[in-house]
Backbone atoms as SQL, in Angstrom:
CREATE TABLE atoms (id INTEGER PRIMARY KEY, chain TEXT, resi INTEGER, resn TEXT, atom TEXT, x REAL, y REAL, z REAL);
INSERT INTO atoms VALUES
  (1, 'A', 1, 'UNK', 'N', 126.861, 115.281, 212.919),
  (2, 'A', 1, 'UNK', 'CA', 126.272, 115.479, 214.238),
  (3, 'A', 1, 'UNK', 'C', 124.982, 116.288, 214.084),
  (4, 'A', 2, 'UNK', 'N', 123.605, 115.858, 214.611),
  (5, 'A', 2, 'UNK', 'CA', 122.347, 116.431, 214.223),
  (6, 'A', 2, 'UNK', 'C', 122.792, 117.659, 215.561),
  (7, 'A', 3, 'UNK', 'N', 121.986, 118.906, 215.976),
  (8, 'A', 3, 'UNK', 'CA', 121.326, 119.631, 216.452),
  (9, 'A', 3, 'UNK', 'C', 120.136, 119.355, 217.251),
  (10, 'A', 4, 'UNK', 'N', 120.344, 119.183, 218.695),
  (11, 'A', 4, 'UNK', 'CA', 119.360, 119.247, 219.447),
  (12, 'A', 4, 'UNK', 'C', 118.652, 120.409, 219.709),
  (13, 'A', 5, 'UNK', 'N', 117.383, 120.070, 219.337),
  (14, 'A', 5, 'UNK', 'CA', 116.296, 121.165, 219.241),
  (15, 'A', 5, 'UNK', 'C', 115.159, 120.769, 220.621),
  (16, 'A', 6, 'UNK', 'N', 114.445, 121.737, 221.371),
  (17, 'A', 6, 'UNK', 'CA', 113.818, 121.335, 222.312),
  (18, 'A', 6, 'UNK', 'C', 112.374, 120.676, 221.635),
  (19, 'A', 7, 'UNK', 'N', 111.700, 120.219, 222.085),
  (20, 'A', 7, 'UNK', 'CA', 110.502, 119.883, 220.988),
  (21, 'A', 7, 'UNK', 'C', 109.093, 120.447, 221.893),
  (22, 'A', 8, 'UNK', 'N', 109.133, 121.030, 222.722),
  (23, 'A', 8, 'UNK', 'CA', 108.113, 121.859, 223.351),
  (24, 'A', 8, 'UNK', 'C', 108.585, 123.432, 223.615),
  (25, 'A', 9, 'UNK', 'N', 107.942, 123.936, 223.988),
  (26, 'A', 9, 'UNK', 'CA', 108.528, 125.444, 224.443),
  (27, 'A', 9, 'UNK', 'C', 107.066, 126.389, 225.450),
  (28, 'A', 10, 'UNK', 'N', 107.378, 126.997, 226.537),
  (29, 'A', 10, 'UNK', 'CA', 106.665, 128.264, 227.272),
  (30, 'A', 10, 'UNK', 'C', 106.465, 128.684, 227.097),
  (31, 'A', 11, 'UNK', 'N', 105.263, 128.979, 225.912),
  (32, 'A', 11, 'UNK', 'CA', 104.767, 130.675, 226.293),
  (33, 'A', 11, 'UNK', 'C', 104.708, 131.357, 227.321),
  (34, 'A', 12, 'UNK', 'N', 105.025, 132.771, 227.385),
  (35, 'A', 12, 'UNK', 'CA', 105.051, 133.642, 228.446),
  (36, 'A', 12, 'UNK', 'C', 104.514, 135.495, 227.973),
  (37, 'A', 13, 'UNK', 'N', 103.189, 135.439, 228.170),
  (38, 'A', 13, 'UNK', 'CA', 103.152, 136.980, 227.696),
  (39, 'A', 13, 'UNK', 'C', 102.890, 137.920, 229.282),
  (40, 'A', 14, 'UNK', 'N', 104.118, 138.852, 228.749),
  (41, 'A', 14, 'UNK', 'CA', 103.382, 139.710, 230.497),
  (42, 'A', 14, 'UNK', 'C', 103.351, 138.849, 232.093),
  (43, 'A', 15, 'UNK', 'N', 103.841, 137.873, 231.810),
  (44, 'A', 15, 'UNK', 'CA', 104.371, 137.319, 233.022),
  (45, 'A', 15, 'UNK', 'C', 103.458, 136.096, 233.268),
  (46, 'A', 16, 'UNK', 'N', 102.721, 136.009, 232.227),
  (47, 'A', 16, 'UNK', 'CA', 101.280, 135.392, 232.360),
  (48, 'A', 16, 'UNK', 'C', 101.653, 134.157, 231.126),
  (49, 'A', 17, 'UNK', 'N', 101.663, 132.737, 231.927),
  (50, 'A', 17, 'UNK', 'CA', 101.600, 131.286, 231.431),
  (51, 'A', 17, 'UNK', 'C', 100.599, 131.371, 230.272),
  (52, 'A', 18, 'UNK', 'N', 100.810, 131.767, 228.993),
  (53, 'A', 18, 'UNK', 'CA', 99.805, 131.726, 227.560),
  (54, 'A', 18, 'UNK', 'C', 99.201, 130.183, 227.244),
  (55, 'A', 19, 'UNK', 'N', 100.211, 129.278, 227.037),
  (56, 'A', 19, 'UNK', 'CA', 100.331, 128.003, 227.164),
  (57, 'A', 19, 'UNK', 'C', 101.611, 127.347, 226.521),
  (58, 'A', 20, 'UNK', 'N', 101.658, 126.087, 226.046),
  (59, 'A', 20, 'UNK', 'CA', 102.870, 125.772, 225.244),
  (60, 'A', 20, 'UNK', 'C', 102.624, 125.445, 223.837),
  (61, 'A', 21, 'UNK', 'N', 103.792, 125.443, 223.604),
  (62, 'A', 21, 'UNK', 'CA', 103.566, 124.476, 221.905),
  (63, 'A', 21, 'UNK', 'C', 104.939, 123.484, 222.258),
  (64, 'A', 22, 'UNK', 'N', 104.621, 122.296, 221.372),
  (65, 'A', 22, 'UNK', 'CA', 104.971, 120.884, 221.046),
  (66, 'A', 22, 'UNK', 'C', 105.071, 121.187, 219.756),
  (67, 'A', 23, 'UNK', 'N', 106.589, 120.484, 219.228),
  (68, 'A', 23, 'UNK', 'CA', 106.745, 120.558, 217.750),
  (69, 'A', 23, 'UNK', 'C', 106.275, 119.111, 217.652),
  (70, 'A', 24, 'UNK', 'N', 105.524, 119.242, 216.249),
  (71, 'A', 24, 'UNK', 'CA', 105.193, 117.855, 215.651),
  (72, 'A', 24, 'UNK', 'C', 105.545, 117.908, 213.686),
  (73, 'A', 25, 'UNK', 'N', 105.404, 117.034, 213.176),
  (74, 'A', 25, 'UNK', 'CA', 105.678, 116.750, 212.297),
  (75, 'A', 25, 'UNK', 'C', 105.730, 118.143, 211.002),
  (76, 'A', 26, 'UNK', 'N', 104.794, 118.715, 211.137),
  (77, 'A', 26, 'UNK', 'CA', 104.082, 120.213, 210.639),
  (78, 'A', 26, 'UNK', 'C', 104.230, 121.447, 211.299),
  (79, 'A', 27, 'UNK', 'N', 104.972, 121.076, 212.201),
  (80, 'A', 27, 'UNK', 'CA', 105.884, 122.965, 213.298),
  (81, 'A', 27, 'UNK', 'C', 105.291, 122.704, 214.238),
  (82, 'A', 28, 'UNK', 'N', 104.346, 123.765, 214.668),
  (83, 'A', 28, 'UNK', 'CA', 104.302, 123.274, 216.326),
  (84, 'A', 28, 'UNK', 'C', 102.792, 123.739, 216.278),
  (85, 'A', 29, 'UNK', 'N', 102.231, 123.329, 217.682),
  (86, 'A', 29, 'UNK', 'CA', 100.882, 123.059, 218.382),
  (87, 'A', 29, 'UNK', 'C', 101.186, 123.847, 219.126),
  (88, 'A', 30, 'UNK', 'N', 100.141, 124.619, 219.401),
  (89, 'A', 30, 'UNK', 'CA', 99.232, 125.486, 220.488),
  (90, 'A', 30, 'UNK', 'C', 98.430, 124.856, 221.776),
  (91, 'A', 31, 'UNK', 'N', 99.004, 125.052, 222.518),
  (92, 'A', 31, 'UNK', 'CA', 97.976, 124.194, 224.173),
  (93, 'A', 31, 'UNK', 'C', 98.157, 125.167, 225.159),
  (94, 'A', 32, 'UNK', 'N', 96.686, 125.437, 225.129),
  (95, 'A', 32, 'UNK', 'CA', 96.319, 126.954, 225.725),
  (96, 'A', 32, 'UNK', 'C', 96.477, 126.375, 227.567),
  (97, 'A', 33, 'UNK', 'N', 96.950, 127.376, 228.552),
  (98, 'A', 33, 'UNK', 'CA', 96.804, 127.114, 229.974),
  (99, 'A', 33, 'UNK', 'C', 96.128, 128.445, 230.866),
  (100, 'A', 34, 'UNK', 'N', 95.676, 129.217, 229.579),
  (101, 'A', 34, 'UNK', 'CA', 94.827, 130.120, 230.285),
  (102, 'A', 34, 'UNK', 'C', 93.446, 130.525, 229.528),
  (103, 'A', 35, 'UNK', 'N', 92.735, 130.627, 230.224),
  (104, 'A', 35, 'UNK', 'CA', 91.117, 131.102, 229.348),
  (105, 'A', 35, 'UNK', 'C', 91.266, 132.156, 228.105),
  (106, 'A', 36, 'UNK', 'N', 92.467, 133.162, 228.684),
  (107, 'A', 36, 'UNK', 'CA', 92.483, 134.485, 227.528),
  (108, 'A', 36, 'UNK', 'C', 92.907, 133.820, 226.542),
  (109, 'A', 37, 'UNK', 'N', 93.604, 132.789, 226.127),
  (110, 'A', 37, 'UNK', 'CA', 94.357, 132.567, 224.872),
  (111, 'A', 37, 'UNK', 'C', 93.744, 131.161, 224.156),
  (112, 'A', 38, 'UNK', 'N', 92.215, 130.524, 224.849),
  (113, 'A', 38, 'UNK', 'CA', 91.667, 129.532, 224.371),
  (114, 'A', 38, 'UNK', 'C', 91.241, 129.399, 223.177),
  (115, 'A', 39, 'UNK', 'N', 91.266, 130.884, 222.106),
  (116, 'A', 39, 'UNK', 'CA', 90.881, 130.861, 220.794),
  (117, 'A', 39, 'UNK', 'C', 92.311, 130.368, 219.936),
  (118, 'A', 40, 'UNK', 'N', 93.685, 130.289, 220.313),
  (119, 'A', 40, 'UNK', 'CA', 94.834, 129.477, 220.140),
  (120, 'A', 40, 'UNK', 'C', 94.852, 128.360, 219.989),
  (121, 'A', 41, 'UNK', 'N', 94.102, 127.514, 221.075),
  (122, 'A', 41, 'UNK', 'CA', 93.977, 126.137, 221.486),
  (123, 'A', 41, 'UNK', 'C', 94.322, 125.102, 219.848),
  (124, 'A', 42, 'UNK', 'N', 94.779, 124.475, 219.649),
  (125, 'A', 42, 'UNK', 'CA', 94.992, 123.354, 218.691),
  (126, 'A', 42, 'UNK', 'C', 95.557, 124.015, 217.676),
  (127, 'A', 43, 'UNK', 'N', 95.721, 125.352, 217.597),
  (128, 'A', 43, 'UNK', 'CA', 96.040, 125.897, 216.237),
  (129, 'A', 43, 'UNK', 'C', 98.044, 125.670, 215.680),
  (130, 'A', 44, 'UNK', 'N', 98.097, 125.339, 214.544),
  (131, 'A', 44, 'UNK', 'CA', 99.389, 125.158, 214.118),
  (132, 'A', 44, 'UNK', 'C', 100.053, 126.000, 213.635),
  (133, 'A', 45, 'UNK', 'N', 101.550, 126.574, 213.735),
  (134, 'A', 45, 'UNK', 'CA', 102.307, 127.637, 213.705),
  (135, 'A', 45, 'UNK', 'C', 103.093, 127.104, 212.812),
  (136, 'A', 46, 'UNK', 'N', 104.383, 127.868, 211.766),
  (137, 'A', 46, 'UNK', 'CA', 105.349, 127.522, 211.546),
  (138, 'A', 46, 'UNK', 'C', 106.032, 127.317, 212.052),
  (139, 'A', 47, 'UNK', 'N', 106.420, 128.242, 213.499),
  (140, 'A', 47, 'UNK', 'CA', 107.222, 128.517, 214.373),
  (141, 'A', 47, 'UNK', 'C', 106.988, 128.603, 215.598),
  (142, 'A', 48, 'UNK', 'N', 107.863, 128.291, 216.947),
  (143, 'A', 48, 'UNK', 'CA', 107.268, 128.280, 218.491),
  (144, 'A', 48, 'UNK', 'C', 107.448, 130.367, 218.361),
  (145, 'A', 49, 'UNK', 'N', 108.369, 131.059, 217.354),
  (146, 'A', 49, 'UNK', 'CA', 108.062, 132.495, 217.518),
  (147, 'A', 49, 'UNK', 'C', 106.356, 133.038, 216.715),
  (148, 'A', 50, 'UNK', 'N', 106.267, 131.809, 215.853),
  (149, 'A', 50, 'UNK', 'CA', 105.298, 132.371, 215.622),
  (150, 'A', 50, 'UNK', 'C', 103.760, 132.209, 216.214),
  (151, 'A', 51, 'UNK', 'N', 104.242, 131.937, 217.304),
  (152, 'A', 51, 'UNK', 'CA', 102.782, 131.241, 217.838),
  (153, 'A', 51, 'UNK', 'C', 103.016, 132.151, 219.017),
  (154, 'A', 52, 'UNK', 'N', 104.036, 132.139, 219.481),
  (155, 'A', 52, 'UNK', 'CA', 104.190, 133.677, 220.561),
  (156, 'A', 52, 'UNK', 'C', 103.833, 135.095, 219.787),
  (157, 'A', 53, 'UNK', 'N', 103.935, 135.191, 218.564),
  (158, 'A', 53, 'UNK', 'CA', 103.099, 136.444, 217.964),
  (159, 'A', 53, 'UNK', 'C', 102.081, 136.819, 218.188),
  (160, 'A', 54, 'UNK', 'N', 101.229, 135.510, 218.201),
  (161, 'A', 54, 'UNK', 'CA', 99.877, 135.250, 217.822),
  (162, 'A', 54, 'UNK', 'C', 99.350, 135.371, 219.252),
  (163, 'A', 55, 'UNK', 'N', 100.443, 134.894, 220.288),
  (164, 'A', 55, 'UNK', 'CA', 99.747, 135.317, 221.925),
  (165, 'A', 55, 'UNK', 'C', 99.648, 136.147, 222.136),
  (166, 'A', 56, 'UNK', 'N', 101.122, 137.365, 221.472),
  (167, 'A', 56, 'UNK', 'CA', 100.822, 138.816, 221.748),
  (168, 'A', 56, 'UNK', 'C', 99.369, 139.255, 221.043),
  (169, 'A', 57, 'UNK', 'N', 99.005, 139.045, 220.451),
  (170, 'A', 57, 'UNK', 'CA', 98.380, 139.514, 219.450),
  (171, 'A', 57, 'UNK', 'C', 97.083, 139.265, 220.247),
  (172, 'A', 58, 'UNK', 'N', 96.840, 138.256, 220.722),
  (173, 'A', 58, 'UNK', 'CA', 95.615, 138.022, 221.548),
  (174, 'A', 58, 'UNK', 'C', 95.335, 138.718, 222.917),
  (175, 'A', 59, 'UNK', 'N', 96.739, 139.045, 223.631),
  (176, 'A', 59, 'UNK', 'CA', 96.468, 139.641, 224.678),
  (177, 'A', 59, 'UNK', 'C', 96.338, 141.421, 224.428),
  (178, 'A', 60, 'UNK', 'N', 96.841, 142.184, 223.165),
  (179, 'A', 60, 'UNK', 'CA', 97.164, 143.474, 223.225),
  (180, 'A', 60, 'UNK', 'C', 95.235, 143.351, 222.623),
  (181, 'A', 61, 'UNK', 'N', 94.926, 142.702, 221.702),
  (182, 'A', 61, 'UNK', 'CA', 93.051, 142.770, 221.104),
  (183, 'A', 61, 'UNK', 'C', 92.497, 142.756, 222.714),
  (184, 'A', 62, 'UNK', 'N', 92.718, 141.756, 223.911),
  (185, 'A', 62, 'UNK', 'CA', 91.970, 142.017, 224.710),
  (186, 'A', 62, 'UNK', 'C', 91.768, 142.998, 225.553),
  (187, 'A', 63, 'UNK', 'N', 93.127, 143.867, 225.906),
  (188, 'A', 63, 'UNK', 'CA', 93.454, 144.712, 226.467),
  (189, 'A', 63, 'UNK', 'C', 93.061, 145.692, 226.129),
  (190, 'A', 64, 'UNK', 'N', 92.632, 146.020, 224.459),
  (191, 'A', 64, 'UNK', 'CA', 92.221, 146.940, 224.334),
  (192, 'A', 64, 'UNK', 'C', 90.787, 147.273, 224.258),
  (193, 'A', 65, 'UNK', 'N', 89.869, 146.371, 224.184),
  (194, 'A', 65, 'UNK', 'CA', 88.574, 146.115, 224.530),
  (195, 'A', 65, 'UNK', 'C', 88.297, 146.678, 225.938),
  (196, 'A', 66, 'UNK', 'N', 87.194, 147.699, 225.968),
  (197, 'A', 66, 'UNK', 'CA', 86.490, 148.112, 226.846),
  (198, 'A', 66, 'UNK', 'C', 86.279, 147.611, 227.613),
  (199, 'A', 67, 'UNK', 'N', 86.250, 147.561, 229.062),
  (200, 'A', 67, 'UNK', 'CA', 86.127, 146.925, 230.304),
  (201, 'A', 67, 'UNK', 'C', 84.324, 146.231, 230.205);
């Protein structure tokens, strides 16, 4: 019996829609749904956790940038 796995997943940082990833053949895709996380856009992860790293990671760099 295989394991159903979802093959997309939600990002969610801070309450805020990051975008999704789609698993494909090579882990998963990045598809940005907000302007802050457009440097993500197309990029490939091992993991749908590791691509939520990479959102945190984008929103705590912006946050900390000077107004």
């Amino acid at each position: 019996m295989s394991q159903s796995q979802s093959n997309a997943y939600i990002i969610e940082i801070h309450d805020r829609a990051a975008g999704i990833v789609t698993r494909d053949e090579r882990g998963f895709r990045f598809f940005s749904s907000e302007r802050l996380f457009d440097s993500l856009e197309g990029r490939q992860f091992r993991s749908a956790r590791a691509a939520e790293r990479a959102a945190h990671a984008v929103f705590s760099e912006r946050s900390r940038r000077p107004s």
